[in-house]
N, C-alpha and C positions, 0 to 999 in steps of 0.2 A: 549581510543582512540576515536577522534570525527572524524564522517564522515560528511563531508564539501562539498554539491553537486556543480557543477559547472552547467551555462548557465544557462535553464530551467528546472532542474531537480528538483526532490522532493524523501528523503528517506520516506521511509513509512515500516509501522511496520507491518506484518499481522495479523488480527482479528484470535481463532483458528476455526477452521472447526464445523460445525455441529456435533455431535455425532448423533444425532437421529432424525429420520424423523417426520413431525407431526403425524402421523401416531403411532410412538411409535417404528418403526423396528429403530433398531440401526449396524450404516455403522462401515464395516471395514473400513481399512485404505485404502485399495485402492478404494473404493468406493465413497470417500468423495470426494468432487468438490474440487476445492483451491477458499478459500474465496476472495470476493469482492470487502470486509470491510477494510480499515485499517487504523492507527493511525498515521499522520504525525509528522514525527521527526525530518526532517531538510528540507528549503527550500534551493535553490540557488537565486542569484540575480534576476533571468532571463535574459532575452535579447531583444533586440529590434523588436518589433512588438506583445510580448508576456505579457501578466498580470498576475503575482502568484498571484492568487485570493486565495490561503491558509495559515493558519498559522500553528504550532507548535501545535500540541496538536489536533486539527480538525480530527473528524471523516471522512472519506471521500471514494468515492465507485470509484473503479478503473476499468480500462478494464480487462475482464477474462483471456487474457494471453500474459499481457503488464510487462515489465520489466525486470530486471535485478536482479536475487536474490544475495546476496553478506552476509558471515557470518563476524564480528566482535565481538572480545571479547566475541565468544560463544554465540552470539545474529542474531537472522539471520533479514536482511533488506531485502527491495525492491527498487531499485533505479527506478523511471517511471519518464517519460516527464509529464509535466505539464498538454498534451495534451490527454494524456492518463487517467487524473482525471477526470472523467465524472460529478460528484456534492457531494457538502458537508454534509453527513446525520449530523441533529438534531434531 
């Protein structure tokens, strides 16, 4: 099954969690922040007045507790507004 975003949407994939601190202590699970990081997987068209400045594949740093989590096929997503994509890490 393909998730197909609508308007300004973007599905996005998430990075996993840190295990360990620089430091070297290693987090439990509830310890761990939800990552930042993630992989875009599908854009929407967007809409008028709006720029999907992303593509397919793009690493990209998202707001800390923006979205929609949704599973598929055993795969869990993120659906987030475009406006919620802060910039594209390289």
């Amino acid at each position: 099954m393909n998730i197909k975003p609508l308007m300004d949407r973007v599905v996005i994939k998430m990075t996993e969690a840190e295990e360990t601190t620089a430091s070297g202590i290693i987090l439990t699970g509830a310890a761990k922040e939800k990552p930042q990081i993630a992989e875009v997987v599908a854009i929407g068209p967007g809409k008028e007045g709006v720029i999907m400045s992303v593509k397919v594949g793009n690493k990209v740093l998202v707001s800390k507790y923006s979205g929609t989590d949704v599973k598929v096929d055993g795969q869990d997503y993120t659906i987030v507004k475009m406006e919620d994509v802060l910039a594209i890490v390289e």
